[in-house]
C-alpha positions in Angstrom: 0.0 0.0 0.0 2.9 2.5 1.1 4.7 1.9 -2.2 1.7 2.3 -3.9 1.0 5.5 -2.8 4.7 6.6 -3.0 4.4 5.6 -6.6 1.9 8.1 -7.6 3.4 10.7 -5.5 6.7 10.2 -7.2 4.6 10.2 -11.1 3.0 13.4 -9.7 -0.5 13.7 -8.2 -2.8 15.8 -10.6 -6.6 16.3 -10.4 -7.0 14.9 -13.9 -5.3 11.5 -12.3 -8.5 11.7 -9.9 -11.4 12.4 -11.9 -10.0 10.0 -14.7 -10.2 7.4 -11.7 -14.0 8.0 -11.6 -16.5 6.0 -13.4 -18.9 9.0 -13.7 -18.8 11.6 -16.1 -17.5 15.1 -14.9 -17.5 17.8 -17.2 -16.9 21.7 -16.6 -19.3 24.4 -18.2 -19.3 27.6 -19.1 -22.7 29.6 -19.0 -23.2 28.9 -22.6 -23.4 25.1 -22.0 -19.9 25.0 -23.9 -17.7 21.9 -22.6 -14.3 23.8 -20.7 -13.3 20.2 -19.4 -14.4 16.1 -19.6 -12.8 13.7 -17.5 -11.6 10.5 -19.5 -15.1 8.3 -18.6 -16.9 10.9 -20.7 -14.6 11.0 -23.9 -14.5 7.3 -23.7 -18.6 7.2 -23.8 -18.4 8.9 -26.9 -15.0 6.9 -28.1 -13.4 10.1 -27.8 -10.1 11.8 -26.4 -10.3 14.7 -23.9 -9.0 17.5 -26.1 -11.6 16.5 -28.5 -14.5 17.8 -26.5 -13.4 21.2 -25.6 -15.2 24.0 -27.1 -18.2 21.5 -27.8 -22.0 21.3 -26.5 -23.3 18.6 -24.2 -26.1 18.5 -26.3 -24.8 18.3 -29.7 -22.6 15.5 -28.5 -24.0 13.0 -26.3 -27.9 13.9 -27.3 -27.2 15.3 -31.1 -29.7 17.8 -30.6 -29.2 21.6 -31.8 -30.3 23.0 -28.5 -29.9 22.1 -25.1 -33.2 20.0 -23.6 -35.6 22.0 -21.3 -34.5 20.0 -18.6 -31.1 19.8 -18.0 -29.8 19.5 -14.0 -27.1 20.8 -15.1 -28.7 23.8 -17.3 -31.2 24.4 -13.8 -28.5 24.7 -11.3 -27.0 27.7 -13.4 -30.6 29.1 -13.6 -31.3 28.8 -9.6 -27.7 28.6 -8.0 -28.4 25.3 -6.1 -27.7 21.9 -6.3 -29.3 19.9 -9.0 -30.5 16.5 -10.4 -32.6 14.6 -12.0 -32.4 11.6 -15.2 -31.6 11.8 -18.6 -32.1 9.3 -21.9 -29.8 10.0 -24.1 -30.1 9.1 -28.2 -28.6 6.0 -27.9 -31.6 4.8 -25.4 -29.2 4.9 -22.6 -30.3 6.2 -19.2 -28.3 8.5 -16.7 -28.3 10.2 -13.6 -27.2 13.6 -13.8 -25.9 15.9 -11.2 -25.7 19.6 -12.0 -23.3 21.8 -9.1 -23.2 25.9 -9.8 -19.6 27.1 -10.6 -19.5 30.7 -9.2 -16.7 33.5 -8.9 -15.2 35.7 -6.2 -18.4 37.4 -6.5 -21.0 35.1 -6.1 -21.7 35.2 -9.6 -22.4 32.0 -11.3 -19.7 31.7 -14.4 -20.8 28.0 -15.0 -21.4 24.9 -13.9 -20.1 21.3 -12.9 -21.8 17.8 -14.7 -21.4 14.5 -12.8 -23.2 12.1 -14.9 -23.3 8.1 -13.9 -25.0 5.5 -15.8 -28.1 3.8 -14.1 -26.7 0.6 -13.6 -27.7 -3.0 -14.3 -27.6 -3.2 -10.5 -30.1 -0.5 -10.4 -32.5 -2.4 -12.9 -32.7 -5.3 -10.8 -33.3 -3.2 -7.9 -36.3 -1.7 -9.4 -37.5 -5.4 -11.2 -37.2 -6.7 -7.9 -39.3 -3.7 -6.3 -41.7 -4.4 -9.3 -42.0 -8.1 -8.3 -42.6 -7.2 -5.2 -45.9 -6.3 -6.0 -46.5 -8.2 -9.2 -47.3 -11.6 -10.5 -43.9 -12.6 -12.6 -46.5 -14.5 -15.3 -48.9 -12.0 -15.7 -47.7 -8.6 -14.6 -50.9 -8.3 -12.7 -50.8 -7.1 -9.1 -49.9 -10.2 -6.3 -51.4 -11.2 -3.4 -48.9 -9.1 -1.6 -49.8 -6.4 -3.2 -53.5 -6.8 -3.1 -53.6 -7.6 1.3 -51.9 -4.4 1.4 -54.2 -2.7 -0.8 -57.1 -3.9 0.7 -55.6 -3.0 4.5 -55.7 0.7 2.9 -59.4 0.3 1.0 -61.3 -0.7 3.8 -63.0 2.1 5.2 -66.0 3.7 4.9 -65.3 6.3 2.2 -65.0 3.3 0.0 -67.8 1.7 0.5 -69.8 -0.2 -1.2 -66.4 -2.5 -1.5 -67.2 -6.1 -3.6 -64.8 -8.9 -4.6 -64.5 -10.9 -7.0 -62.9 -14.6 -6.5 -62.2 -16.4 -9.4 -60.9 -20.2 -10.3 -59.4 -20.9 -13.6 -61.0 -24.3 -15.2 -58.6 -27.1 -16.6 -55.5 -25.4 -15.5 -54.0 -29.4 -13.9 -55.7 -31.0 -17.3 -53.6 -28.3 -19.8 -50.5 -29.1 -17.4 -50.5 -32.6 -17.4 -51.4 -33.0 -21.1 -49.4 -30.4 -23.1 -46.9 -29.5 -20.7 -46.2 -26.3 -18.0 -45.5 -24.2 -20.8 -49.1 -24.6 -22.7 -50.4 -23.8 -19.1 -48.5 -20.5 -18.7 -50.1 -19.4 -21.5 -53.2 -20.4 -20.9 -52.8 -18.7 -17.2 -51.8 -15.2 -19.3 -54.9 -15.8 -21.3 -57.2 -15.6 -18.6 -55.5 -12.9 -17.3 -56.2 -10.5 -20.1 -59.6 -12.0 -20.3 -59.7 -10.5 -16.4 -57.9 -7.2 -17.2 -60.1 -6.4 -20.0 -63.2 -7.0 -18.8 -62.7 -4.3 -15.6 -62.2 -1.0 -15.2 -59.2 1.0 -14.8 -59.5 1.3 -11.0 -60.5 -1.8 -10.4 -57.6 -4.2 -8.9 -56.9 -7.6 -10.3 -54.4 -9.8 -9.1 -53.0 -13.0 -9.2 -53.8 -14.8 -5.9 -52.4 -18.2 -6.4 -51.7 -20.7 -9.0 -55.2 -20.9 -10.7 -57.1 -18.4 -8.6 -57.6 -14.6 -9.1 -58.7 -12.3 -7.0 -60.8 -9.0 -8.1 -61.0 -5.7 -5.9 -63.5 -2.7 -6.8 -63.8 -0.4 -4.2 -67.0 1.8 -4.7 -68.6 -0.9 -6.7 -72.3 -2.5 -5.8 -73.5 -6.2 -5.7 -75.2 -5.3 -9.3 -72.2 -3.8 -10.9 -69.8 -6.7 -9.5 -72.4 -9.2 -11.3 -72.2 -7.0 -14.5 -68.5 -7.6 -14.6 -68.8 -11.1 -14.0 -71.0 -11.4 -16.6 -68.2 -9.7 -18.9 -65.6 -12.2 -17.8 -67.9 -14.9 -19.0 -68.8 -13.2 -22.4 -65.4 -12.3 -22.9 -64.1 -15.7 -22.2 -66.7 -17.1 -25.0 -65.6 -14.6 -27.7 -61.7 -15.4 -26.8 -62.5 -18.7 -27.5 -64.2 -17.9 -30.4 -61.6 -16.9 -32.4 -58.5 -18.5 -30.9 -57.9 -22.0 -31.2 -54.7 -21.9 -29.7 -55.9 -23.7 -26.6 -57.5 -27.4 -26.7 -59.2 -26.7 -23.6 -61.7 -24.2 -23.4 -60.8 -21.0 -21.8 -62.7 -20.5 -19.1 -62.8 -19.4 -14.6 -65.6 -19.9 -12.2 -66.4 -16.8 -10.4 -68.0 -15.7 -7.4 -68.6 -12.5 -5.7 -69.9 -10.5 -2.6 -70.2 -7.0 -1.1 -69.1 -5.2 2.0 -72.2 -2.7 2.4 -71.6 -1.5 6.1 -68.8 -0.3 8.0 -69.1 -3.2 10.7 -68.9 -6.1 8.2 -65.4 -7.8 8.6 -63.9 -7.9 4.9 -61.9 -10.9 5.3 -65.8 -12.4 5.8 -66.8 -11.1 2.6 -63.8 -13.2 1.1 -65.1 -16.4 2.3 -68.6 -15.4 1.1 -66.9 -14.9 -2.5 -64.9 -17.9 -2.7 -67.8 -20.5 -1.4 -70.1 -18.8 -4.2 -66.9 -19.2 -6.2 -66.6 -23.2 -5.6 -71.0 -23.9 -5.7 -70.4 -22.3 -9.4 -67.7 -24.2 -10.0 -69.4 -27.1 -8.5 -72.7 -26.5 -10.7 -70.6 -25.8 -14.0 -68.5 -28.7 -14.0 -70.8 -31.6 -16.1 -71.3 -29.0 -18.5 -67.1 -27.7 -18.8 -66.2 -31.5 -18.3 -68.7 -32.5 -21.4 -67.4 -29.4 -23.2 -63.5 -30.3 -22.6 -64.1 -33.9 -23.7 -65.7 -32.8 -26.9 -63.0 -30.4 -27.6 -60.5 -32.8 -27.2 -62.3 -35.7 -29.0 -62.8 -32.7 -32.2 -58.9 -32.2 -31.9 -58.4 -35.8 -32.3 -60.7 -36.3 -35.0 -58.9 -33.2 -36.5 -55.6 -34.2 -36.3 -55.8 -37.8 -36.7 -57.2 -41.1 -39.0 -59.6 -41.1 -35.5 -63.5 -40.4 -36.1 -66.8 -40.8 -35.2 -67.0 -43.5 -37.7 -64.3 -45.5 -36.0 -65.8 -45.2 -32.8 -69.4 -46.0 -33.7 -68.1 -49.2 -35.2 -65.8 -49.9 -32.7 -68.8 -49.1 -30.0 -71.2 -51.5 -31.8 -68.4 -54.2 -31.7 -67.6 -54.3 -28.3 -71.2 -54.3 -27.2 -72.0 -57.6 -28.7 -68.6 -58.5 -26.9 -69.7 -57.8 -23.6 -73.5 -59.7 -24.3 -71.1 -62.8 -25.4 -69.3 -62.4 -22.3 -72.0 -61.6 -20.0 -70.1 -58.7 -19.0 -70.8 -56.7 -15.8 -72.4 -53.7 -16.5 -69.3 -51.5 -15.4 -67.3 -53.4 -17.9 -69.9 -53.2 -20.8 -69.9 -49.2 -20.0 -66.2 -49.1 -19.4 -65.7 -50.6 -23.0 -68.4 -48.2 -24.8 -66.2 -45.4 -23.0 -63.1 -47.1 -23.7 -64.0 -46.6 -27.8 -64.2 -43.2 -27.8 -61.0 -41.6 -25.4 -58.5 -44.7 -25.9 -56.0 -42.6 -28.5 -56.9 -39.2 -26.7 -53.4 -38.9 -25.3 -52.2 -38.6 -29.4 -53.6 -34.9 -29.1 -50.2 -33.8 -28.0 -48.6 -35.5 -31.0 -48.2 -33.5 -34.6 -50.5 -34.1 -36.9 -47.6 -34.8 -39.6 -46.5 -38.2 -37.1 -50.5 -39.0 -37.3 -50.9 -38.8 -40.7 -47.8 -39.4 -42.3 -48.1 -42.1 -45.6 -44.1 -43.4 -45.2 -42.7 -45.8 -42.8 -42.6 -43.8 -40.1 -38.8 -43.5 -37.9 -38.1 -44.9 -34.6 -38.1 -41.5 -33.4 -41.6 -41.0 -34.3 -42.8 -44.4 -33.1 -41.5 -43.6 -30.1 -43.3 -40.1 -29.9 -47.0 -42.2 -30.9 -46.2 -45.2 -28.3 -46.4 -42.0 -25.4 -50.0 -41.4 -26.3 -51.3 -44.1 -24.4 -49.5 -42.6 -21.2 -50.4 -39.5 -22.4 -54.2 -40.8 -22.3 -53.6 -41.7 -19.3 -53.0 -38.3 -17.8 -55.9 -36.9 -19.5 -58.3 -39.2 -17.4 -57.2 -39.1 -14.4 -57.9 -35.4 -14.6 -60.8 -35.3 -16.1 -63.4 -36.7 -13.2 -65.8 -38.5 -16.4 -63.0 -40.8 -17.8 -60.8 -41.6 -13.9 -62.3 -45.3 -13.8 -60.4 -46.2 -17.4 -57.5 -44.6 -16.7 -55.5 -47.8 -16.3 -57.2 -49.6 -19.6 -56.0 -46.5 -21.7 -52.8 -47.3 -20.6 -53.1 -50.7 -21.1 -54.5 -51.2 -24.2 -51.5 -51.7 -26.2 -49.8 -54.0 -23.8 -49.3 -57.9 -25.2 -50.0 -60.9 -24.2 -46.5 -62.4 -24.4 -45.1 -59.1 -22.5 -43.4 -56.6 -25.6 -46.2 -54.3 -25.7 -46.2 -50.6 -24.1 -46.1 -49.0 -22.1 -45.7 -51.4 -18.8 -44.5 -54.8 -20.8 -47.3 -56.5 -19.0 -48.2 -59.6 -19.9 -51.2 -62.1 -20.2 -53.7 -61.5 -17.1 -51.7 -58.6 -15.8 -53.3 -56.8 -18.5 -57.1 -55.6 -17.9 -59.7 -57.7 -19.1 -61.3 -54.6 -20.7 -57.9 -53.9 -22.3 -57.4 -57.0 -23.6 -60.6 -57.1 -25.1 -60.7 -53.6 -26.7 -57.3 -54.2 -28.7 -58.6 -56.7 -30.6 -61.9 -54.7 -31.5 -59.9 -52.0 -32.6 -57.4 -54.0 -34.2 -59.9 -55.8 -36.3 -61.8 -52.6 -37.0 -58.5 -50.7 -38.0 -57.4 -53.7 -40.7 -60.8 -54.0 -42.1 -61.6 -50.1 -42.6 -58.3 -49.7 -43.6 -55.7 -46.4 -43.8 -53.7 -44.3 -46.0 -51.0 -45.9 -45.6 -52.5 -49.5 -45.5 -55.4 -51.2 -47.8 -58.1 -52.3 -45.5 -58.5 -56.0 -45.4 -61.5 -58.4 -45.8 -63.0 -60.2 -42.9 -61.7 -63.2 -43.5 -58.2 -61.6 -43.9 -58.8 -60.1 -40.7 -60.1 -62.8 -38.8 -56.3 -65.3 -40.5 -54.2 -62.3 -39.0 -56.2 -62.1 -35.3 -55.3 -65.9 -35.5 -51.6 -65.3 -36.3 -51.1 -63.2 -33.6 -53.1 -64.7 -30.8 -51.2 -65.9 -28.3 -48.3 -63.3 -29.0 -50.2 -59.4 -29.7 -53.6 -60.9 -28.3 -55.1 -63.4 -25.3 -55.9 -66.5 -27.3 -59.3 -67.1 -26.0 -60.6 -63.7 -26.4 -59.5 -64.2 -29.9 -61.9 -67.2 -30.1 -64.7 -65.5 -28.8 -64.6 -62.7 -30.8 -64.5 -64.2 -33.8 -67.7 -66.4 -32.9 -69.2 -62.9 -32.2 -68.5 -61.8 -35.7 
């Protein structure tokens, strides 16, 4: 350290050796705005040396303007003799923090004036991100639940009365997530939320209050007008819908509301009395979403695949007179109906090219179509209708001798329904035929059932369904 400092005492100390230290700009004015000195941090901005800014103007230089902008720090403190500051953007989109300091004589007269100048910092970004965050959803830039508590600790009082909330739970969010991925839900969590912000007013607060619930302030609003806007939610959710097809699922959020009318109520009452009328309509909507989500993703898989209602009818038909040869239980009978028309949903993830591609498809895209029956699988166990054949989705490509998929079960590990329904839907495949394959006769059908019973199919179910037929 003492050598150091020895060292530059021996090179000879200088102000310029300080103020070239310094990160900040520092630049000496006369009254005319006329540059009389720059340290070397604000030649270097401008790839510069020193000498080459002398007898310039700020303004010409860093903001390549003709005059000097209205407000200036550095411009003020010559006007009013005081310390000055304030921020600047400069051409290049940069932004600074400018510090103007009045040069005066013996006098007292100002004679010019003094420009420190630092960048605002990448450090300083974050600080103001994080400040953001603080009182913002990350997803959705609308207001958190941080935010809104503190909010309403500050809203509740008389003058603001009548105060109503709005609670709302957005429909299919664990379906969208478990089917297409945490990415498809994101945006399916941001499309709701412009749904929300469109539909209020500007002073009304919406915010994010946890992973698929929203909450809705509007202070000065009434029970009627609250309804109004959850009326708008709905519409707007329908026309969004509409025209965007972006989403399998159906966009849509069960609301409910209610309304702090007196002084004495206790608001955090008035929450509960939103969210419980929030989860009855939830409660009441859900056979008509769940039949509206199936159907959506049943006309996705009829769009993007050799799947349709055809197939299913016939497949439908076949298995019934299976289960009367059988004397199947009832819950099996209905399990099998069910069974023909969501067995290949999970191949809504996969691209329509895979689907309905002519050639010999690669491994790598008969790997990507053997995940649909896991993917299936997913898709009912979150939907409430299709839980109970869950496991005969997934096992409904399994083989008797143990090299089918997904689980290499084999023989009576595999589900009786299962086992039944792939050889319905493999005789019904090789007699209607596909793009890529000329459908075969009965009998044709019936030689290649035989061929692989035992190995692809359980040899007496094979029997028996070729007695039914």
């Amino acid at each position: 350290m003492e050598r150091n400092i020895d060292k530059i005492l021996k090179d000879g100390f200088q102000e310029d050796t300080v103020l070239d230290a310094l990160k900040e700009f520092v630049i000496l004015y006369d009254k005319d705005m006329t540059i009389l000195y720059a340290n070397k941090s604000a030649a270097a901005s401008l790839n510069l040396k020193k000498e080459e800014l002398i007898g310039k103007k700020c303004y010409e230089l860093w903001h390549r303007e003709r005059y000097i902008c209205e407000d200036c720090p550095v411009k003020r403190a010559m006007g009013t003799g005081k310390f000055e500051e304030g921020e600047i953007t400069t051409s290049d989109g940069k932004s600074w923090h400018m510090k103007g300091y009045p040069v005066k004589n013996k006098n007292l007269e100002i004679i010019g004036a003094v420009e420190v100048t630092q960048e605002i910092t990448e450090k300083e970004k974050i600080e103001e991100e994080m400040k953001y965050l603080a009182f913002h959803d990350k997803l959705t830039g609308l207001y958190n639940r941080a935010f809104l508590e503190e909010e309403l600790e500050r809203l509740n009082t008389k003058r603001q009365l009548p105060i109503s909330i709005i609670m709302g739970d957005l429909n299919g969010l664990k379906l969208m997530n478990d089917t297409f991925g945490h990415e498809k839900g994101d945006e399916f969590i941001k499309a709701i939320a412009e749904v929300l912000s469109k539909s209020c007013r500007g002073e009304d607060i919406v915010a994010r209050w946890g992973g698929d619930e929203f909450v809705i302030m509007l202070p000065k609003t009434s029970k009627e007008i609250a309804e109004e806007i959850c009326n708008r939610i709905k519409n707007n959710c329908a026309e969004f819908n509409e025209v965007n097809e972006s989403f399998p699922i159906p966009l849509s959020i069960a609301l409910g509301y209610a309304t702090k009318e007196h002084e004495e109520e206790n608001i955090e009452n008035i929450f509960r009395v939103a969210e419980d009328r929030m989860y009855k309509n939830k409660l009441v909507e859900r056979r008509s979403l769940r039949d509206s989500v199936l159907q959506s993703l049943k006309d996705m898989l009829w769009k993007n695949s050799y799947e349709s209602k055809a197939h299913e009818d016939r497949i439908k038909e076949l298995v019934g007179r299976m289960a009367d040869f059988l004397y199947l239980s009832d819950v099996e009978r209905e399990s099998l109906i069910l069974l023909s028309s969501f067995h290949d949903i999970g191949e809504i993830t996969i691209p329509s090219e895979i689907l309905k591609k002519e050639d010999k498809l690669t491994s790598e895209e008969l790997d990507r179509i053997r995940t649909h029956s896991e993917i299936g699988y997913r898709i009912a166990e979150a939907s409430y209708k299709l839980t109970y054949i869950a496991e005969f989705i997934l096992s409904h490509h399994e083989w008797w001798d143990g090299s089918g998929y997904p689980r290499g079960l084999k023989e009576k590990e595999i589900p009786l329904v299962s086992r039944i329904f792939s050889i319905v839907d493999a005789y019904e495949v090789m007699t209607s035929g596909r793009p890529y394959e000329k459908a075969k006769t009965k009998e044709e059908a019936i030689q290649e059932l035989k061929r692989c019973a035992g190995t692809q199919f359980d040899p007496n179910l094979v029997e028996a369904f070729i007695n039914v037929i």
